[in-house]
C-alpha positions as CSV (number, residue, x, y, z in Angstrom):
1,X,103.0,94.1,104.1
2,X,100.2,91.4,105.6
3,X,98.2,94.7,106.7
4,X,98.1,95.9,102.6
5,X,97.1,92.7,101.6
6,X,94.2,92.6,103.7
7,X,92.9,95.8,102.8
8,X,92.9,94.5,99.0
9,X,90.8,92.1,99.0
10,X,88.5,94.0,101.6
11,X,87.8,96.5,99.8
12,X,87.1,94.4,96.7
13,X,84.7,92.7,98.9
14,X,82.8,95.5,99.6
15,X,82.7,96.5,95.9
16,X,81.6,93.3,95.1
17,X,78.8,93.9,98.4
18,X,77.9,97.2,96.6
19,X,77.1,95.4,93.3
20,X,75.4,92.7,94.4
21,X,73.2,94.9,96.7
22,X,72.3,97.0,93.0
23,X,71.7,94.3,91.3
């Protein structure tokens, strides 16, 4: 279960990365 949350906020990371970046 710790493993899933880690890969949550990961990948909202990078989403948030992705954005940011194309801004």
């Amino acid at each position: 279960m710790k493993k899933q949350n880690s890969e949550r906020p990961l990948k909202n990371i990078q989403i948030v990365r992705l954005v940011a970046i194309s801004i």
